[in-house]
N, CA, C and O atoms as CSV, one atom per row, in Angstrom:
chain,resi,resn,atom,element,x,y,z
A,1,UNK,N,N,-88.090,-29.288,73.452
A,1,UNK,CA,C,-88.934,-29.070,72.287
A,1,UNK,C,C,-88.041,-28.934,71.048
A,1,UNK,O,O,-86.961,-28.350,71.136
A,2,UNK,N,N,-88.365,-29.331,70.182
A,2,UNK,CA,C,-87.489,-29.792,69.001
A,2,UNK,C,C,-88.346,-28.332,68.257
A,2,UNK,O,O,-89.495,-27.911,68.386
A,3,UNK,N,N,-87.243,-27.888,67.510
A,3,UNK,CA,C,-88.199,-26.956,66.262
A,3,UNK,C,C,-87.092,-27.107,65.072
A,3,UNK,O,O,-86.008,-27.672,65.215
A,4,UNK,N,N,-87.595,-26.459,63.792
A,4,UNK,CA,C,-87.702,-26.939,62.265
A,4,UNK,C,C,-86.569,-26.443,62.482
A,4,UNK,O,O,-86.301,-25.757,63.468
A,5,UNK,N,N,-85.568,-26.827,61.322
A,5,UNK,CA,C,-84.126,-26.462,61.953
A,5,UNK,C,C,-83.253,-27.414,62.525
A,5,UNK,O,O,-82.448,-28.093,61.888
A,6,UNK,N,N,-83.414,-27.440,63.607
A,6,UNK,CA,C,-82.828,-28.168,64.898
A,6,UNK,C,C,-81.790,-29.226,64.353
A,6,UNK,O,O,-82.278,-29.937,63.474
A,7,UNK,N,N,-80.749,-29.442,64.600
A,7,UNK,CA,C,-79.887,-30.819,63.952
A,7,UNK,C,C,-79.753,-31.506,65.280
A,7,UNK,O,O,-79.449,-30.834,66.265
A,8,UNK,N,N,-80.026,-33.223,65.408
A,8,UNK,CA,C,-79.895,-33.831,66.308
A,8,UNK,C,C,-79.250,-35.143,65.293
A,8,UNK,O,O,-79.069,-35.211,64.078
A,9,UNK,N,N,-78.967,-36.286,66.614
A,9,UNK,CA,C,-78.985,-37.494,66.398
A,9,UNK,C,C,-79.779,-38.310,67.175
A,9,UNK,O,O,-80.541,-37.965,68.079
A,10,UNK,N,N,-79.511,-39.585,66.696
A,10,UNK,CA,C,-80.613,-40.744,66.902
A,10,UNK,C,C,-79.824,-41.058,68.000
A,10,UNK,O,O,-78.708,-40.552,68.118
A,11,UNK,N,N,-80.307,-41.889,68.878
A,11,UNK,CA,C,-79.896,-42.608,70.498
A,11,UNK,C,C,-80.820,-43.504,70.706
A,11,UNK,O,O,-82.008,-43.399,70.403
A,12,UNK,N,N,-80.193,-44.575,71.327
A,12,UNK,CA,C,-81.270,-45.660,72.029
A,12,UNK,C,C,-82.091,-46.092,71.622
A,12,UNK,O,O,-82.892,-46.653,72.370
A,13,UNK,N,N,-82.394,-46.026,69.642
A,13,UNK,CA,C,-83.145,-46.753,68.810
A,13,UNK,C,C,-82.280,-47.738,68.261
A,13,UNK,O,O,-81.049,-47.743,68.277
A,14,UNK,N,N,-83.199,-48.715,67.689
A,14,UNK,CA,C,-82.274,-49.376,66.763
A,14,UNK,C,C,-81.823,-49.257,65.523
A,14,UNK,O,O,-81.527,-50.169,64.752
A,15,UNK,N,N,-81.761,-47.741,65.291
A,15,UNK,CA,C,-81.398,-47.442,64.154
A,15,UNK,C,C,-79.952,-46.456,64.692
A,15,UNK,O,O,-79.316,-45.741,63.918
A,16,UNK,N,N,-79.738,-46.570,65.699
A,16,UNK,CA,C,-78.828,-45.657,66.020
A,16,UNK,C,C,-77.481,-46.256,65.508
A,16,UNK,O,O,-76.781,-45.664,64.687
A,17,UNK,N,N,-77.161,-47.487,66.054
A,17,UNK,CA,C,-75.763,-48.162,65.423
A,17,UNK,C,C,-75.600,-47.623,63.868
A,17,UNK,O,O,-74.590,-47.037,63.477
A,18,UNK,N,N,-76.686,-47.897,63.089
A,18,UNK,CA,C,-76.791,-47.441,61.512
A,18,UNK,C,C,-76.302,-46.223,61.026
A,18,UNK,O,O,-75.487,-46.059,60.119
A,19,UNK,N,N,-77.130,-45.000,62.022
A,19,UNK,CA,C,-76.728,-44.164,61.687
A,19,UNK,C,C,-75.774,-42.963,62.658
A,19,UNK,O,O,-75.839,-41.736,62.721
A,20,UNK,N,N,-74.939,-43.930,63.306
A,20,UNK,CA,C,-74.356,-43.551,64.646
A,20,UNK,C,C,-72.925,-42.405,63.760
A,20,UNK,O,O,-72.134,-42.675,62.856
A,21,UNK,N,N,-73.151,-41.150,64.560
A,21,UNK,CA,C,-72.231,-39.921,63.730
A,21,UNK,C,C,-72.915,-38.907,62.703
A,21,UNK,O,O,-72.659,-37.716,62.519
A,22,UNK,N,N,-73.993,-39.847,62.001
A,22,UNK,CA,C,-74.386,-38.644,61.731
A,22,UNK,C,C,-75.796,-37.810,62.220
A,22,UNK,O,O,-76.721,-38.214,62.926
A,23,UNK,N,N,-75.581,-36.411,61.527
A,23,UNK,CA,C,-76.666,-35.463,62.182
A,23,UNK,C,C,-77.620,-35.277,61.049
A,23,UNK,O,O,-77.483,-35.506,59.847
A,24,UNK,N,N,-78.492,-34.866,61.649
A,24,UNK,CA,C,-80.304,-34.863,61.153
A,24,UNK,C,C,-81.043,-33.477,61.429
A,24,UNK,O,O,-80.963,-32.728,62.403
A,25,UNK,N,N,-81.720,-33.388,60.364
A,25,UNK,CA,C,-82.184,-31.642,60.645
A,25,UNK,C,C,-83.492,-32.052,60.337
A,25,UNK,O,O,-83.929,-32.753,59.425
A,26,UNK,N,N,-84.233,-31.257,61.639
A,26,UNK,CA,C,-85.474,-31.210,61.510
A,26,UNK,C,C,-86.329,-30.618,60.996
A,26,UNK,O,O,-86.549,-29.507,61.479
A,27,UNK,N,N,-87.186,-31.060,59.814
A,27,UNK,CA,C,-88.264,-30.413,59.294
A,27,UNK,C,C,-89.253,-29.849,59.352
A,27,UNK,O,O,-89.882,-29.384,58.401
A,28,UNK,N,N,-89.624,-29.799,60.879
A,28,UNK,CA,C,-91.036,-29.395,60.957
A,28,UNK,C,C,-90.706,-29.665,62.809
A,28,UNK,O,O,-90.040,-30.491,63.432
A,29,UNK,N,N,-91.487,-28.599,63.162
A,29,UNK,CA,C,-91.488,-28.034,65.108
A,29,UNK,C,C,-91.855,-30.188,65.588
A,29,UNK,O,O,-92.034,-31.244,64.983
A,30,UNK,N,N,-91.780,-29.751,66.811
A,30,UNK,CA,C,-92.411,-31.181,67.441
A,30,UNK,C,C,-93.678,-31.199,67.124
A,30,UNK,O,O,-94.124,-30.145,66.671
A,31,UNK,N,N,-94.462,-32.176,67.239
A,31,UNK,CA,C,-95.729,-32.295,67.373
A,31,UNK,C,C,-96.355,-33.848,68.187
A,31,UNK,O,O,-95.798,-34.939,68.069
A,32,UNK,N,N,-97.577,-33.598,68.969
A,32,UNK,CA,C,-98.059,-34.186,69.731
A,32,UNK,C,C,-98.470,-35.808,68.776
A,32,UNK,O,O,-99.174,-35.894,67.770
A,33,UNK,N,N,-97.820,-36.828,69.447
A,33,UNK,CA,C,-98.443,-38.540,68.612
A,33,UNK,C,C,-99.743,-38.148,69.257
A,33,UNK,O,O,-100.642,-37.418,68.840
A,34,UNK,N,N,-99.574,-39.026,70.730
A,34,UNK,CA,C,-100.265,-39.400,71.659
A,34,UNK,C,C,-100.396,-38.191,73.341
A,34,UNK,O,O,-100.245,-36.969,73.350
A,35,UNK,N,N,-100.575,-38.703,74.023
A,35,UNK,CA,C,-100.190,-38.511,75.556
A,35,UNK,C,C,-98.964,-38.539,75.929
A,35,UNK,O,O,-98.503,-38.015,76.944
A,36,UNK,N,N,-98.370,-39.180,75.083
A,36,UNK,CA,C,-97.018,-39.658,75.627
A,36,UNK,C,C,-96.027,-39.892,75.195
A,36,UNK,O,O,-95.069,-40.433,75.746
A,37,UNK,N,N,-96.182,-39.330,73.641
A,37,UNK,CA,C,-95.402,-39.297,72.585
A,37,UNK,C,C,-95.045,-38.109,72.037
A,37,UNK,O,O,-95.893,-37.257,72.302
A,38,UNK,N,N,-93.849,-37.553,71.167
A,38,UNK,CA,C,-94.171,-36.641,70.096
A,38,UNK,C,C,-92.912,-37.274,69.302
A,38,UNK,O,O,-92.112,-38.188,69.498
A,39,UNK,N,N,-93.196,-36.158,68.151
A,39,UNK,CA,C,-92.434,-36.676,66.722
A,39,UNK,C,C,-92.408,-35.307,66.198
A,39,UNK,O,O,-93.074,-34.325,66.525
A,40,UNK,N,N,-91.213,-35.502,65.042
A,40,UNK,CA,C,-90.724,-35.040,64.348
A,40,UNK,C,C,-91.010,-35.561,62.883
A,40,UNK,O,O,-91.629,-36.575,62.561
A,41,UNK,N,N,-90.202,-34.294,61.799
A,41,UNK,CA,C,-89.995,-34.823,60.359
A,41,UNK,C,C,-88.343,-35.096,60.436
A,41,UNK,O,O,-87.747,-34.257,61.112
A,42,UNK,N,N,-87.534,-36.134,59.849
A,42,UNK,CA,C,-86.007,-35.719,60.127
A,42,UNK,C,C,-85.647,-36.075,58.637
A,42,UNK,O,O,-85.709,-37.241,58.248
A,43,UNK,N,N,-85.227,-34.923,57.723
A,43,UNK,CA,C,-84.956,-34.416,56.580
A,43,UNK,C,C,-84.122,-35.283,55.489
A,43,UNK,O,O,-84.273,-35.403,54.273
A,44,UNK,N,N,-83.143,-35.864,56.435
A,44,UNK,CA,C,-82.439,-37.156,55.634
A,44,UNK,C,C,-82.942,-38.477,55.704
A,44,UNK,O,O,-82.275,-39.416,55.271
A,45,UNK,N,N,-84.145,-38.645,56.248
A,45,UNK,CA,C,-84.333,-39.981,56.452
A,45,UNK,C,C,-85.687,-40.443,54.775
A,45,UNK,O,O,-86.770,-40.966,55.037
A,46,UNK,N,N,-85.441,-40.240,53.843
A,46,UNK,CA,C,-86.249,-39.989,52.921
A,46,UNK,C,C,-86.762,-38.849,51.944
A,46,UNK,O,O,-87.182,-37.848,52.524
A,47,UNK,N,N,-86.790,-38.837,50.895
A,47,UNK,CA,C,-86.709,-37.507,50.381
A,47,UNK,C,C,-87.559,-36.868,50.492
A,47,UNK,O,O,-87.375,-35.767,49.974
A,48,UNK,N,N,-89.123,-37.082,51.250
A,48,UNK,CA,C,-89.700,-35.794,52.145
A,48,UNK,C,C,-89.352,-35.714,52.793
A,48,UNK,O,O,-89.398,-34.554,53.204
A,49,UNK,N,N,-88.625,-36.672,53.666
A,49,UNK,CA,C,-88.329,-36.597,55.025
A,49,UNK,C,C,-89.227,-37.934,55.909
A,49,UNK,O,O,-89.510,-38.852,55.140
A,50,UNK,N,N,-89.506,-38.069,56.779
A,50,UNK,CA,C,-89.991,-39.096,57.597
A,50,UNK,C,C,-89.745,-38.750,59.142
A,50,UNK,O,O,-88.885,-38.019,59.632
A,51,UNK,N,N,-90.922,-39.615,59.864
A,51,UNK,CA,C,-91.396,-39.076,61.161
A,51,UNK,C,C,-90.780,-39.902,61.948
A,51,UNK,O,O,-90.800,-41.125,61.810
A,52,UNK,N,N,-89.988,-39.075,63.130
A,52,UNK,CA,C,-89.276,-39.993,63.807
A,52,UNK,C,C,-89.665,-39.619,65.631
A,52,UNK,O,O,-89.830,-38.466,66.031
A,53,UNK,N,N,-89.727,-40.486,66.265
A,53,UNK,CA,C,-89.873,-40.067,68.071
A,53,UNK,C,C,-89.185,-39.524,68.410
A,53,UNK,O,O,-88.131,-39.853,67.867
A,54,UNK,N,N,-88.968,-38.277,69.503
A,54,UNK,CA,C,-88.458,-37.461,69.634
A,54,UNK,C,C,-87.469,-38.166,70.744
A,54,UNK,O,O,-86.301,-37.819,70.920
A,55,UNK,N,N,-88.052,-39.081,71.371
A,55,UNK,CA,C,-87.529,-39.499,72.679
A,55,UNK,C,C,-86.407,-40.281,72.244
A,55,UNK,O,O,-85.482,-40.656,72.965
A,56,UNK,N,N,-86.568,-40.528,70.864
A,56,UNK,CA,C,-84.932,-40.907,70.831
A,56,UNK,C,C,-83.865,-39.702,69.971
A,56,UNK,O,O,-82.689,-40.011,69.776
A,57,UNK,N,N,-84.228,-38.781,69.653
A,57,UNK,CA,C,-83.312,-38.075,69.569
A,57,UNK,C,C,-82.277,-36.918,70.620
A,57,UNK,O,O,-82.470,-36.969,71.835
A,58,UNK,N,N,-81.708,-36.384,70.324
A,58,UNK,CA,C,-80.991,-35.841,70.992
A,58,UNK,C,C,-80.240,-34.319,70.220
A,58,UNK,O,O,-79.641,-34.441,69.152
A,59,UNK,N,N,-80.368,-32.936,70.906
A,59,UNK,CA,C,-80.170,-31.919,70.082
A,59,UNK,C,C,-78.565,-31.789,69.728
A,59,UNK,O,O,-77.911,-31.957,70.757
A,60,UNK,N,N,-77.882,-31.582,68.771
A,60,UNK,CA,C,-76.500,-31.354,68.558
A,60,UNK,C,C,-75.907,-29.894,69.192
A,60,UNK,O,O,-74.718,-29.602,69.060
């Protein structure tokens, strides 16, 4: 479970090469997409921030 705070990185997306090294702090607890999903806010990815799958991150 990811919560607000939390610094991770990206893995096994295709954004990972891009932003491979650096870390990401999460804006806001996990929360439910789907059944089978959840997401995050991740703080540097836009200046509110922006929603990213959890299943590709990873906690630092």
């Amino acid at each position: 479970m990811f919560k607000q705070g939390d610094q991770v990185i990206i893995h096994t997306h295709r954004y990972a090469t891009l932003y491979k090294g650096k870390i990401f702090t999460c804006l806001a607890n996990e929360k439910k997409w789907d059944e089978e999903e959840s997401y995050t806010i991740l703080k540097e990815l836009g200046q509110d921030g922006k929603s990213f799958f959890t299943r590709y991150l990873t906690k630092v």
